[in-house]
N, C-alpha and C positions, 0 to 999 in steps of 0.2 A: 467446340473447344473453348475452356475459358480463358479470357485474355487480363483476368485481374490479376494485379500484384501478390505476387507468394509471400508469405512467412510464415511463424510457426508456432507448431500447437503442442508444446511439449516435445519431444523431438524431432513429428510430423509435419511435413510442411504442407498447408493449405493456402484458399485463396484469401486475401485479405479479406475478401468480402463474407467471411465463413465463420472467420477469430471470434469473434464478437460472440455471436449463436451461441459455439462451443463452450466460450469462457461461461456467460450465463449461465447454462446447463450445468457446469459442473457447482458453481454456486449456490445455484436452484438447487441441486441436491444434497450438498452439505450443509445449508444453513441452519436447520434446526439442533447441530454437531458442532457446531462450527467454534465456539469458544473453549468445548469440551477438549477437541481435538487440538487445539493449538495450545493446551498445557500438555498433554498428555505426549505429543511431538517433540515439543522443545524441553518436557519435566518443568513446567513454568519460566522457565530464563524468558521467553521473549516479555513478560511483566518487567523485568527490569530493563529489559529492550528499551524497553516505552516509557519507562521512566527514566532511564538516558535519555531519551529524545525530548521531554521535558525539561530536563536539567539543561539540555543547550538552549532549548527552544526558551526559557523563562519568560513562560507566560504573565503577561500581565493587563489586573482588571481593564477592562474597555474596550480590550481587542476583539477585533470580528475575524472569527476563523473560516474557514473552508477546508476541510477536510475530505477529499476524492478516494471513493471507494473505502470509503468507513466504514461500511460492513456494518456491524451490528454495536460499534460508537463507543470504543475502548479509548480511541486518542481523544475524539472532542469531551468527554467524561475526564479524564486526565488533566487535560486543558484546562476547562473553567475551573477543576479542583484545584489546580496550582495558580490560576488565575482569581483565587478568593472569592467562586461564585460568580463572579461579574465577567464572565465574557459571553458574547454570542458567537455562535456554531453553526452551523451547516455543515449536517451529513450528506455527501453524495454518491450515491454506490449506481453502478448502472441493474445489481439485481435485488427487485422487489422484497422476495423473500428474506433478502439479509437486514434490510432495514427493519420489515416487520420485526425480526427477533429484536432489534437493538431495539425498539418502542416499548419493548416487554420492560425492556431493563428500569430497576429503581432508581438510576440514573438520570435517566430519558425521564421520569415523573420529577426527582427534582428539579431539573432545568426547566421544564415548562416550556413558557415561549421566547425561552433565549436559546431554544436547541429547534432549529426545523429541519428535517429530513426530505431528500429530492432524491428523486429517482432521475439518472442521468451519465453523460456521457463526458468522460474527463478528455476526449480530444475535439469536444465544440460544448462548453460549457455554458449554460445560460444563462449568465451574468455580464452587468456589464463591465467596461473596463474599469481597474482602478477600485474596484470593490471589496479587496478585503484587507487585511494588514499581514496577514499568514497565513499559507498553505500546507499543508501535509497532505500527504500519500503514505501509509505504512502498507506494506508488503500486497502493494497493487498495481506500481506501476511495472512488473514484468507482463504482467497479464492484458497493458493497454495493445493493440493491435500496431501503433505507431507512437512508438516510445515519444519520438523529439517533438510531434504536434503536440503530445500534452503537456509535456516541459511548455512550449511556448503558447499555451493557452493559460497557463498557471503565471509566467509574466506577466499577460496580458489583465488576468483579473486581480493581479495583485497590486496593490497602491504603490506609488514611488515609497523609500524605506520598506519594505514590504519585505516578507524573510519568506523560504521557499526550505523548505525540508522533506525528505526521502528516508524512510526507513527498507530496506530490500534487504531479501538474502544475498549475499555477494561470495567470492571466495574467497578462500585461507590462504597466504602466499606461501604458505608451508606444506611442500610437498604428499610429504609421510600423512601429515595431518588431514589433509584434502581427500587422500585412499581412505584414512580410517572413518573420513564424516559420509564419504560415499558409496560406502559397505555400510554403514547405518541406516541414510536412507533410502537408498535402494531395496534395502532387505526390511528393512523394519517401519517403516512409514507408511508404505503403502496396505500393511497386514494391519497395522493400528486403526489404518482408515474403514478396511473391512471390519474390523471388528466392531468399533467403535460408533462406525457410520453407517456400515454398510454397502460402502463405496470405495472400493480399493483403485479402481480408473482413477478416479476425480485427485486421488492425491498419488498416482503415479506418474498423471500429467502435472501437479506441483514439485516433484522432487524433478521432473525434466526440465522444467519452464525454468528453472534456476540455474538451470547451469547452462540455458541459453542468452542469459543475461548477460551481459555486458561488464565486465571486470570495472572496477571500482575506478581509476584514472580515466577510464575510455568515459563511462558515466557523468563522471565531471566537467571532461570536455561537451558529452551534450549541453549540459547545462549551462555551462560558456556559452555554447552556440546558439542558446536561448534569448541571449542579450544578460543574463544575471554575472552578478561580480562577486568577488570574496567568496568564491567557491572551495568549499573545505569538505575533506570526509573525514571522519572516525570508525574505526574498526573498531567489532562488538564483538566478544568471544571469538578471537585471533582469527577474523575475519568472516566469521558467519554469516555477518549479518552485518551492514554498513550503516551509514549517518549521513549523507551528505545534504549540505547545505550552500544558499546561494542568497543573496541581496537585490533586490531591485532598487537599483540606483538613480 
């Protein structure tokens, strides 16, 4: 009988020691789908997503990012572009295959070697402390195994001033609204995935994983409990999709 810590996998509950494997896996199978599908989901709106999170974030030359679970490097791409060129990046996705695709990108060749990519783990990161000036996570950290270790490793390697931003799916505080986005993707997401992908599992555990996430005030309280201050959200499309941000002081 196993004696490790439960949580959960979309809305099956496994051993903690298991998360990890699974998330991969479905990663490992979407990646080479994976930018395709994330227009084709949201009809493009999450592009403006991420250019909200630029307009808060206002990047600037000189800054050294860290971006966990960049995937295939849509935000550190955004970044140095609003950052005039001049910042350095680090992608860190824990699955291989997503960074390969993001290497593809003519992105990834302008940057050169102010963009390095790491394969790795957002709840024991391999940095030391005090190492970057900003973090992002876009629509990865429902997927970490233990939400608050990574919030508090993202303190850890960010410099005092240091800014801490979250992009996630969150919910609509509007009733009616919340039925009709959850008859969308229940029914329509996960057929997009087959079609598109060929993987209707992998994005039927995404439309679950979201709405085991953590309502938008409870989240920010993590992030308090992390040690960060001036902890703020912003709802994106009455509440699709959240902002939250935090300061290391």
């Amino acid at each position: 009988m196993s004696t490790n810590n439960k949580t959960h996998f979309g809305f099956t509950e496994v051993d903690e020691s298991a998360k990890a494997g699974m998330v991969h896996g479905v990663f490992s199978s979407v990646a080479n789908k994976y930018d395709v599908m994330n227009d084709a989901m949201s009809m493009g709106i999450h592009r403006l997503w991420k250019d909200a999170m630029m307009d808060w974030l206002a990047p600037r030359p000189g800054q050294k990012l860290l971006d966990v679970a960049g995937g295939t490097g849509d935000i550190a791409f955004r970044f140095n572009q609003r950052a005039k060129g001049q910042a350095k990046a680090t992608v860190l996705d824990m699955t291989e295959s997503m960074l390969i695709e993001g290497q593809k990108r003519p992105e990834a060749i302008e940057m050169g070697a102010r963009l390095n990519w790491l394969a790795g783990d957002a709840m024991a990161l391999p940095f030391a402390d005090n190492s970057f000036d900003v973090y992002t996570i876009s629509f990865g950290i429902r997927n970490v195994t233990r939400v608050q270790d990574a919030i508090t490793e993202a303190y850890r390697v960010l410099r005092p001033g240091g800014r801490f931003m979250v992009l996630e799916f969150s919910a609509i505080p509007n009733p009616a609204m919340q039925w009709a986005y959850d008859r969308y993707s229940f029914n329509v997401i996960p057929k997009l995935g087959e079609l598109i992908a060929n993987d209707r599992d992998s994005y039927q555990y995404l439309v679950e994983s979201i709405r085991k996430f953590p309502r938008q005030e409870v989240f920010a309280g993590m992030i308090r409990k992390a040690g960060f201050e001036q902890v703020k959200y912003r709802n994106l499309s009455m509440g699709i999709a959240a902002l939250h941000s935090g300061w290391k002081i």
